[in-house]
C-alpha positions, -999 to 999 in steps of 0.1 A, spaced: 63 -3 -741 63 34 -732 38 34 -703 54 3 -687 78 29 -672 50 48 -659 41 21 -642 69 21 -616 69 -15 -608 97 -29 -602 130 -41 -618 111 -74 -631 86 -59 -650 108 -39 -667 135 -70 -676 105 -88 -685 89 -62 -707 127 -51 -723 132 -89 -729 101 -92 -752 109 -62 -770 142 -73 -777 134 -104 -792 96 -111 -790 92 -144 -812 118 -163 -781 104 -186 -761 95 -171 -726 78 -183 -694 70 -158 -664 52 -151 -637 34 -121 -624 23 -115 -593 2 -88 -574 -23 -79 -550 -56 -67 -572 -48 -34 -587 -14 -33 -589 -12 -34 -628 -14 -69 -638 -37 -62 -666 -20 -31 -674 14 -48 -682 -1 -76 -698 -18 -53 -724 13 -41 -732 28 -70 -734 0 -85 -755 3 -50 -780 43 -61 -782 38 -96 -794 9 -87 -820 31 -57 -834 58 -85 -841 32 -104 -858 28 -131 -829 -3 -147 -822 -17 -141 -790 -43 -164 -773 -61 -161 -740 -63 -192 -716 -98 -207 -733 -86 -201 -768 -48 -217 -761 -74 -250 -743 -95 -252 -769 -69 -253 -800 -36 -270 -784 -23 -271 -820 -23 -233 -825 -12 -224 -791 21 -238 -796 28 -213 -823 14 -187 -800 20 -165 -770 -2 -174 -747 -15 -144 -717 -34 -160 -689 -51 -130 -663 -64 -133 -629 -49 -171 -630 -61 -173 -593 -95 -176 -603 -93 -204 -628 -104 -238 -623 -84 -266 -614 -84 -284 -646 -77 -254 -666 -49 -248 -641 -36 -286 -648 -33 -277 -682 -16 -254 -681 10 -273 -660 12 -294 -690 17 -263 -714 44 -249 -689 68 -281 -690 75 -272 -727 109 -251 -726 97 -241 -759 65 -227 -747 57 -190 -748 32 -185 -716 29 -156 -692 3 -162 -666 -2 -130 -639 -26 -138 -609 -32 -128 -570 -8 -142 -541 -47 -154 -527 -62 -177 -531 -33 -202 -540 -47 -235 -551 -24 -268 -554 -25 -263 -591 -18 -222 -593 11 -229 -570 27 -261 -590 25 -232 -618 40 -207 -607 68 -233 -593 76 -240 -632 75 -207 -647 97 -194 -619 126 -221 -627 130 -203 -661 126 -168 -652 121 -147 -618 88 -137 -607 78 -104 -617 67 -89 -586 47 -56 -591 45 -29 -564 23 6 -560 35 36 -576 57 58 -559 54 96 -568 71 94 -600 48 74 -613 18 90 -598 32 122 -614 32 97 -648 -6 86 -643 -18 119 -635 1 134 -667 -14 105 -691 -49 109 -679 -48 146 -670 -27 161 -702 -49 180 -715 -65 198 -686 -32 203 -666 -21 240 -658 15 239 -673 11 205 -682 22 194 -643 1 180 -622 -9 203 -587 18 190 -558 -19 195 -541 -33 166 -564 -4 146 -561 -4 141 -523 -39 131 -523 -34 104 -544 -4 95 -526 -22 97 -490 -54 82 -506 -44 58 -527 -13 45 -516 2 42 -550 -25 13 -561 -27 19 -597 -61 7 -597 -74 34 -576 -49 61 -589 -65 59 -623 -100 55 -605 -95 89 -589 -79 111 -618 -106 100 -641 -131 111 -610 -114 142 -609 -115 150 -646 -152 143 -650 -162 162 -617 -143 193 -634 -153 187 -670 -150 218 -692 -123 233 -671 -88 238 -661 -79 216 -633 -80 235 -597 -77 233 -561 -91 222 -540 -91 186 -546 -106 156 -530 -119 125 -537 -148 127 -558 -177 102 -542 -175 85 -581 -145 70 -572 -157 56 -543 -188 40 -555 -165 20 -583 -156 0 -555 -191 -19 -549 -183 -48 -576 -149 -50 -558 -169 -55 -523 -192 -79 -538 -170 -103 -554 -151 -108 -519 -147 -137 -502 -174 -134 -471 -151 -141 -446 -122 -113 -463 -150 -87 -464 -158 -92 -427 -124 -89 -418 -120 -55 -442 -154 -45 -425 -138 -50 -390 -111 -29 -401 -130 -3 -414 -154 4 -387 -123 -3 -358 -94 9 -381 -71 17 -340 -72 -17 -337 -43 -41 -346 -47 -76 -368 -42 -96 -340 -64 -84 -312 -89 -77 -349 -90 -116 -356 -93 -124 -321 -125 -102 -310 -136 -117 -346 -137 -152 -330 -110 -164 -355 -82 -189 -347 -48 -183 -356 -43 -205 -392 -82 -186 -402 -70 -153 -396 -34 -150 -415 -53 -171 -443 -81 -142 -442 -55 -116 -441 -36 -130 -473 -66 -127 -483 -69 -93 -472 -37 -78 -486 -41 -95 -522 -73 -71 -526 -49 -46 -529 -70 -25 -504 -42 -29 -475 -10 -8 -472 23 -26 -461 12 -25 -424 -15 -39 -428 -41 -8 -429 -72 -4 -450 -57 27 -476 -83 56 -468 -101 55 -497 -110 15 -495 -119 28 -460 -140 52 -472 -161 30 -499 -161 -1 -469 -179 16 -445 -201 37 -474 -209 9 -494 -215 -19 -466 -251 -17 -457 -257 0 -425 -274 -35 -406 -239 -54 -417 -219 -24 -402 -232 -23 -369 -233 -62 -367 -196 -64 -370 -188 -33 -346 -214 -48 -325 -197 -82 -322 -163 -64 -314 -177 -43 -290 -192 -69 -273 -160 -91 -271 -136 -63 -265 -161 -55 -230 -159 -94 -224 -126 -96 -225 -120 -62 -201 -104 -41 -231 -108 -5 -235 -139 1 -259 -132 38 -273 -117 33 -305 -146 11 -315 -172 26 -295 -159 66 -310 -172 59 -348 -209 49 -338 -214 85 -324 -237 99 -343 -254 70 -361 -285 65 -335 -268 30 -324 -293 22 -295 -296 -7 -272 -284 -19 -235 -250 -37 -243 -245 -2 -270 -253 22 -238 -232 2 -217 -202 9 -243 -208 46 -245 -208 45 -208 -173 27 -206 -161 46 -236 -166 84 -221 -149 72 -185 -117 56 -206 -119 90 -225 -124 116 -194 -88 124 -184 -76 130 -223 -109 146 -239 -135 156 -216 -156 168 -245 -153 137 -261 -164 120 -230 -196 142 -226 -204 137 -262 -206 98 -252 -223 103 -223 -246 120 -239 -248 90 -258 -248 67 -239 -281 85 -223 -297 83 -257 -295 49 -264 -308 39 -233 -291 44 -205 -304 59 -167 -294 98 -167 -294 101 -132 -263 76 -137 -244 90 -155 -252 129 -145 -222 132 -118 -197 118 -147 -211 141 -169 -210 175 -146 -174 166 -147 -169 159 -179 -182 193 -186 -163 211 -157 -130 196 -173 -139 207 -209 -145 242 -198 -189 242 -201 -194 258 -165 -226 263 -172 -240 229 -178 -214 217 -153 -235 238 -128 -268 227 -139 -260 187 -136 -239 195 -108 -268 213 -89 -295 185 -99 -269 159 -85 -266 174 -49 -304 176 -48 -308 134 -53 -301 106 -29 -271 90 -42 -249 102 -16 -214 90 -39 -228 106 -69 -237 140 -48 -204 139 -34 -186 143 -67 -213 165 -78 -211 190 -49 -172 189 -56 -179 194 -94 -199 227 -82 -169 237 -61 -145 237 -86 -169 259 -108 -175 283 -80 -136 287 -74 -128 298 -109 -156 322 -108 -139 339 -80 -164 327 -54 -143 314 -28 -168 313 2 -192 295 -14 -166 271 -28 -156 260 1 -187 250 16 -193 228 -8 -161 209 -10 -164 211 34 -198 194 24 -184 167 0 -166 153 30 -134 137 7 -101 138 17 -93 160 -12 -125 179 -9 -113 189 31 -81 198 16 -98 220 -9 -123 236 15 -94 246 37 -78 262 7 -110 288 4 -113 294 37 -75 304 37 -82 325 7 -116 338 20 -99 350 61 -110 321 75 -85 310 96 -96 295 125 -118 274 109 -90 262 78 -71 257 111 -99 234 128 -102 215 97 -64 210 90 -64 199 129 -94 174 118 -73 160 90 -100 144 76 -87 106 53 -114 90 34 -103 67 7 -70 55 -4 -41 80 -2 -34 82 -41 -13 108 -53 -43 131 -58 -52 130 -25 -18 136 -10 -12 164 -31 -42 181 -22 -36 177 12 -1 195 5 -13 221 -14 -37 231 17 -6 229 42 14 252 15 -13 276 14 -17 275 55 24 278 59 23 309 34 -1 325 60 14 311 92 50 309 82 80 319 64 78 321 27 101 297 16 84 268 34 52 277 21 69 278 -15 85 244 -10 55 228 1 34 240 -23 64 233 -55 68 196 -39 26 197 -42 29 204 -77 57 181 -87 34 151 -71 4 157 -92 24 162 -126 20 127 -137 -17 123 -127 -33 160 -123 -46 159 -164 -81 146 -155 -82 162 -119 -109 185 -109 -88 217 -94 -104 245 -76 -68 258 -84 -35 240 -94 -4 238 -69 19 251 -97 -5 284 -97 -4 284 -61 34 281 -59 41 310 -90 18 331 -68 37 325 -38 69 333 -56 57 360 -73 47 375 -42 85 373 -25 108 379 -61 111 340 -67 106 348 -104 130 320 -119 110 292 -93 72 310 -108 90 303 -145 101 268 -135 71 254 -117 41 268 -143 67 255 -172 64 224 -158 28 219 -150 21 232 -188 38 206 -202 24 179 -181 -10 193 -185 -22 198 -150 -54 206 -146 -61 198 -182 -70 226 -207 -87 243 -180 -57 251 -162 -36 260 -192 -47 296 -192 -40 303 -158 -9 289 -154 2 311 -188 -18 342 -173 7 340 -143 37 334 -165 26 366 -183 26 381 -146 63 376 -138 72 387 -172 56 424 -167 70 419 -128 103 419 -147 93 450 -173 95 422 -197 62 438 -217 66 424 -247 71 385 -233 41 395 -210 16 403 -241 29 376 -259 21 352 -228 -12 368 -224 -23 365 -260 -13 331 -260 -38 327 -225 -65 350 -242 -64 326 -271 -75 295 -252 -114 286 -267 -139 296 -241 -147 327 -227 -128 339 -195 -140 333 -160 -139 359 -138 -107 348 -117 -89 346 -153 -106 377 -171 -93 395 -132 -60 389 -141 -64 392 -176 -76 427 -176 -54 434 -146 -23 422 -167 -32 450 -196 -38 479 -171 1 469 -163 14 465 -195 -1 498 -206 14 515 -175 49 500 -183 52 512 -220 38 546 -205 4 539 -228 -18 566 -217 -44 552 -246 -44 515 -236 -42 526 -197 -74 541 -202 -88 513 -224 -75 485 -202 -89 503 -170 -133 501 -181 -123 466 -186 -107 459 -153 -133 481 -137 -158 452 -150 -134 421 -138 -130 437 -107 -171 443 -97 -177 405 -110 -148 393 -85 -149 395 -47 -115 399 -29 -96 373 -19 -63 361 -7 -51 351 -41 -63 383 -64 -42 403 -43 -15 409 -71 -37 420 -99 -63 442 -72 -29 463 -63 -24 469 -100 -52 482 -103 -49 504 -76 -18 519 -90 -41 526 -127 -70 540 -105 -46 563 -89 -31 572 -123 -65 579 -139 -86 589 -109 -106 567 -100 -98 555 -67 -133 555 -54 -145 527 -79 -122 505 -66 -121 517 -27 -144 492 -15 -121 460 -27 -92 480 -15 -112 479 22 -125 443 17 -85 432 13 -74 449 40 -99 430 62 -93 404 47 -53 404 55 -60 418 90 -87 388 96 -51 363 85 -33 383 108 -15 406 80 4 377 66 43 394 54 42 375 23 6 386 12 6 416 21 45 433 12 28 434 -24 -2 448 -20 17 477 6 37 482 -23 10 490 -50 -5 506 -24 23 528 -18 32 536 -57 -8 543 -62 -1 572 -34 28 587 -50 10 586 -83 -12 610 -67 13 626 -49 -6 621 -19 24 614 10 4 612 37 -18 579 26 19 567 8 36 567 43 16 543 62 26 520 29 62 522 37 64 516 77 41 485 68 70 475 46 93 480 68 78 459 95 81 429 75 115 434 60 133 410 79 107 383 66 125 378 31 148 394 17 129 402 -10 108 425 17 138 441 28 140 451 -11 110 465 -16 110 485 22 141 502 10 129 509 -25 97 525 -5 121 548 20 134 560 -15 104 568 -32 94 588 3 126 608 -3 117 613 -37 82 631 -29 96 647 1 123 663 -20 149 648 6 170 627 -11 203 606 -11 213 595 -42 235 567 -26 206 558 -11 181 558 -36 209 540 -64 212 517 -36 172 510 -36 168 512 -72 201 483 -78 185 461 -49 152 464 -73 167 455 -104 185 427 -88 153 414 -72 139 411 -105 120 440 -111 137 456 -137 114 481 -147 109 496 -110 146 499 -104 155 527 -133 127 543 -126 129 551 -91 165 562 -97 154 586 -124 122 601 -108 148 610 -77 171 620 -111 147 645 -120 133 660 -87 173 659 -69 185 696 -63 222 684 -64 237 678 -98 262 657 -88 237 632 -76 214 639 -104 242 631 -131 251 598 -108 211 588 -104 205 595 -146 236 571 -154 221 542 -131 183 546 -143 203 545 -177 227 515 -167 194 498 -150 172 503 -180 193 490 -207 202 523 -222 238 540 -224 248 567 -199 252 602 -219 284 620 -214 286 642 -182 278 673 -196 240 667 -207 221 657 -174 187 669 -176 179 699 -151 148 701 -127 120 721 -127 114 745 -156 147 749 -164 163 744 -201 182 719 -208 208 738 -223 238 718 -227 228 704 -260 248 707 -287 231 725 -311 231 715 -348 248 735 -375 228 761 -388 211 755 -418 208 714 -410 173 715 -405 165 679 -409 192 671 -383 182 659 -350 208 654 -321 202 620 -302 178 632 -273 160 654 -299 155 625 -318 146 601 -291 121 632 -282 109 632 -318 98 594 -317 78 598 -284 58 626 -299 52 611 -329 40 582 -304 10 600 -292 31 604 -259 27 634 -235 53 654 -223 55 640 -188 53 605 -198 81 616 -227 98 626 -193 94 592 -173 105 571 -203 137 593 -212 147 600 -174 143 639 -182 115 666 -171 82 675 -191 93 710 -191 126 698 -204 105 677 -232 85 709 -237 119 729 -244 127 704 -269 100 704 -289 95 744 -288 130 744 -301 128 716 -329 93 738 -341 110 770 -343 145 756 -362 116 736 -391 97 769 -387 64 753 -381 33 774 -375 16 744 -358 19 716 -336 3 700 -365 26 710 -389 55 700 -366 41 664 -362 39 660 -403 72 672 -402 83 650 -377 68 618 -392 91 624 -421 123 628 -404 117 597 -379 103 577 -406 74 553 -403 62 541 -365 61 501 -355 27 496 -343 24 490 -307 
């Protein structure tokens, strides 16, 4: 009876099995009973090899009929009782009565005839039924170990091997065995490996299974297999079935052995159903659900989704497609424009269906084609269909940085929405007058859904952040957002309100409000997968903002990652967002790399309202690398372009600033100054303004040469505590190095210090200005040579960087000549002949570089 634990069925098989082997010639009566595939057979074979060891006869059901005489000395094993006839059953009723009688009879729960049920009534009185269940992974381990021995690595089977037949099979013995013995002839001759999958043996074994089915138990299986998202009940019902038909058929169902416990076809029986069927039966049944699912007003996409693909044709099939890509639109816009497509090829009008699929293809990311079907819509005569179309185009135009144009089509498209959108490009293009004309307009068509309302919000917080203060722009514009979460996954966007309200906030220090509003909209999906990258391009804004570099790249790889190429507002801040992360982490290198690519974003994206933040970037990185004549002419066009809005505080204190820095980077005061009083014009607008006007004054004193260090601390803490943590140090140690008095100096190093994380140094080593030494290092003991004192070592690390002296300098708070000192001195105590021999030397006492 050894493989009856292998088996893993149950407490009563095993009683039953331990009571024959205890004392096989006693009278015994049982049951079993088991969906096909279970093990019936199997325990009855083993059975059968117990009694015949003990020298008992064993008879079948026709032998025990035919020769009543004998079968009462006998043990008699009746299989697959369920399919017996009556009289034979009757018989056996007869045979059953005798308490004497030795007669184990195994058979399906379905179908249970009169007879088979009066049976299993008797047996049961004298012992319980044996009820066998599927394997768990014990006894799939056992299986795989009897069939597999011999071609097992270590003699265990794979864990790999294992969960397939677990996920596969369910535990059906029948189908476990099928499978390992697939397995082992598709890798006959050799040690068993990974991968592993189903061999397509295993599932052609099923075909005599399929074709000894009841008709009406394969149709149900078949309506399973081609609509496996479907439940029983709404299965049997689109099936025509009644109620007392369709538990019968699905008793009938689950005594296959081909259903799990819920009620699901097992993938494999899955697999050989809807291979095996033949391809006319197949399309019947999904036809006939189809069909009563749409007459009924249910949703079609779960049955319609598994014809894509086959060449299904027809008008009722078209008509499916068609209702299955609008139910799938707002969750998979590819999906939807595959069944579109579809529903075009098996017969449906295209010109129908070409607004519903620009916008299927606007949503999924395919600009292109969006365009194309877009363009050919507005050029018809269905004036709802160009509507949508022309808004489509819109959409498309706006994340290609072409505002203007934009506009004018959603101004054409005449929706609510569409006005609201229109006035948003004209806003962002200098328009005002006429975003004024139109908001006065206030244009309603349709109902006033949340769509509609929030689009008309996001064009008043976009029109307040021009006209007003910031914070009631930034409220408008985060209540805007907040309305559309629940419903803005399938919406067309020229832009979201959550990137609209992190741009406002980034633009006045509201970095916690950017964080909170873009969290949000990510998780709710606004704007579907399109929107995704933006919003986590502008989270990766506020992160450098705060000199939070590494949180920045990590945001912007995640953005970058997104499938599909960037558009040009995206790849603008993309590239602008690399040019400011090199900057940060002084990355001469990556600066320079970052830069040709920005130069590219930059050419393929016109100035406007809302690339403000990454243009004044890249004014800074022009300045720092010279090229501010490739960028001059967007410089100009956004200075018209804030003049034309009347020089909006909250658009322009940022750009002033760039400006500003991008002047003192080339130490030119004269264009840095007109920066500054612009600043401090708007400083009693926020007080985020007042900030950045007082951090300007300072970085005047700091070229001029005229500077307070009370002041300048003051600037540099009114800079960290707005947020930008990277600007505050280093204002306070560029006046540090350039300050004449070394009281101040030693006060400005220990904030930039405090400010950038780092601990102040004792009093007596503040760096010097100009060429002079730094001298008050302590210098190591003679003879020490691979000693290096903190700031030598900090010096060491930078060089070994690939840094240069002055950016060694901006990072440490110190100046290049001082850097220059250090290094000449470190060289001369190693006694290195080279700058190339000091480096090697270096790279062994610092030890091995993270990569940046």
């Amino acid at each position: 009876m050894s493989q009856t634990n292998q088996l893993v069925t149950g407490d009563e098989a095993g009683e039953l099995a331990a009571s024959v082997a205890a004392d096989p010639l006693a009278p015994v009566r049982a049951a079993i009973r088991a969906p096909g595939g279970y093990g019936k057979s199997t325990l009855l074979a083993e059975l059968r090899s117990c009694f015949r060891h003990a020298g008992v006869p064993v008879l079948n059901v026709e032998e025990a009929l035919a020769d009543a005489p004998r079968s009462r000395e006998a043990v008699i094993l009746v299989d697959d009782a369920h399919r017996l006839p009556g009289g034979h059953l009757e018989r056996l009723v007869d045979l059953a009565v005798d308490e004497q009688a030795r007669l184990i009879v195994a058979y399906r729960p379905w179908p249970a005839s009169p007879a088979l049920t009066e049976l299993a009534g008797i047996l049961e009185r004298t012992h319980p039924a044996v009820l066998l269940r599927p394997l768990d992974r014990a006894g799939i381990v056992g299986r795989a170990a009897a069939l597999l021995g011999d071609v097992l690595p270590e003699g265990e089977p794979p864990a790999g091997l294992v969960e397939l037949l677990d996920e596969q099979t369910g535990g059906v013995q029948r189908y476990v065995d099928r499978v390992l013995r697939a397995v082992r002839q598709a890798q006959l001759g050799t040690r068993l490996k990974a991968p592993f999958q189903v061999p397509q043996a295993a599932v052609t074994q099923f075909q005599p299974e399929l074709d000894r089915l009841d008709p009406e138990v394969y149709r149900l299986l078949l309506g399973k297999a081609v609509a496996p998202g479907l439940d029983t009940e709404l299965l049997t019902a689109l099936l025509g079935l009644d109620v007392d038909t369709a538990w019968e058929l699905m008793d009938g169902a689950r005594a296959t052995g081909m259903l799990d416990r819920g009620g699901a076809l097992l993938p494999i029986a899955q697999r050989a159903i809807t291979a095996l069927s033949p391809a006319e039966r197949r399309l019947s049944v999904q036809r006939q659900l189809i069909e009563a699912q749409r007459a009924r007003g249910g949703p079609v996409l779960a049955l319609v989704r598994p014809l894509l693909g086959t060449g299904a044709g027809g008008r009722s099939i078209a008509a499916a497609f068609e209702q299955a890509g609008d139910e799938a639109l707002a969750e998979s816009p590819h999906l939807a424009a595959e069944l579109y497509a579809a529903a075009i090829a098996a017969g449906a009008p295209a010109a129908v269906l070409a607004g519903r699929r620009a916008q299927a293809a606007g949503l999924s990311g395919d600009f292109d084609t969006a365009l194309r079907l877009a363009d050919g819509v507005v050029a018809g005569a269905d004036e709802a269909d160009r509507a949508q179309a022309a808004k489509v185009a819109g959409m498309v135009l706006a994340h290609r940085g072409l505002l203007g144009p934009s506009a004018e089509l959603y101004r054409w498209s005449g929706s609510a929405s569409a006005a609201a959108f229109a006035v948003i490009g004209l806003l962002g293009t200098g328009q005002l007058a006429e975003a004024e004309r139109m908001l006065a307009e206030g244009r309603h068509s349709g109902p006033p859904v949340l769509a509609t309302s929030a689009a008309a919000q996001m064009a008043r917080g976009v029109y307040q952040s021009v006209t007003d203060g910031a914070a009631t722009a930034l409220a408008t514009l985060t209540r805007a957002s907040s309305m559309l979460e629940p419903v803005g996954q399938a919406e067309l966007l020229p832009d979201t309100p959550a990137a609209l309200a992190a741009l406002v906030a980034l633009h006045c220090g509201e970095f916690v409000v950017a964080d909170s509003v873009l969290a949000r909209a990510i998780s709710a999906k606004m704007g579907g997968t399109l929107a995704v990258r933006r919003h986590r391009l502008l989270q990766a804004w506020g992160a450098m903002l705060r000199g939070e570099t590494v949180a920045a790249r990590e945001k912007l790889a995640e953005a970058s990652g997104t499938p599909g190429a960037l558009e040009p507002r995206d790849a603008l801040v993309a590239a602008a967002l690399r040019v400011g992360i090199a900057r940060r982490e002084s990355d001469l290198g990556a600066l320079r790399d970052a830069w040709e690519q920005a130069r590219e974003a930059a050419v393929r994206h016109p100035a406007d309202l809302f690339s403000l933040l990454p243009l004044g970037e890249l004014a800074v990185a022009a300045a720092r690398l010279g090229g501010q004549d490739r960028l001059a002419p967007h410089l100009a066009e956004a200075e018209a372009l804030l003049d034309q809005l009347g020089n909006p505080p909250l658009w322009e204190a940022s750009l002033r600033w760039n400006r500003m820095h991008a002047a003192i980077v080339s130490e030119q005061l004269d264009e840095a100054e007109p920066h500054a009083a612009a600043l401090t014009a708007v400083a009693d607008g926020h007080p985020y303004f007042a900030v950045l006007a007082a951090a300007a004054r300072g970085w005047l004193n700091v070229l001029t040469g005229n500077i307070d260090p009370g002041e300048v601390e003051a600037a540099a803490r009114g800079l960290h505590g707005a947020g930008l943590s990277w600007d505050g140090p280093r204002l306070a140690g560029q006046a540090a190095i350039r300050t004449a008095d070394r009281k101040g100096m030693l006060r400005l190093l220990d904030c930039a210090r405090t400010l950038g994380g780092k601990t102040a140094r004792p009093s007596g080593e503040g760096p010097s200005r100009g060429d002079q030494r730094d001298t008050l290092h302590t210098e190591p003991p003679r003879g020490s040579v691979h000693t290096l004192s903190e700031r030598e070592r900090e010096v060491a690390e930078l060089v070994v960087d690939g840094f240069t002296y002055k950016e060694i300098g901006q990072r440490l708070f110190i100046s290049a000549k001082t850097v220059e000192y250090h290094v000449a001195r470190m060289r001369q105590r190693f006694g290195c002949s080279s700058r190339s021999d000091l480096l090697a030397h270096l790279r062994l006492l610092v030890g091995p570089r993270p990569a940046s």
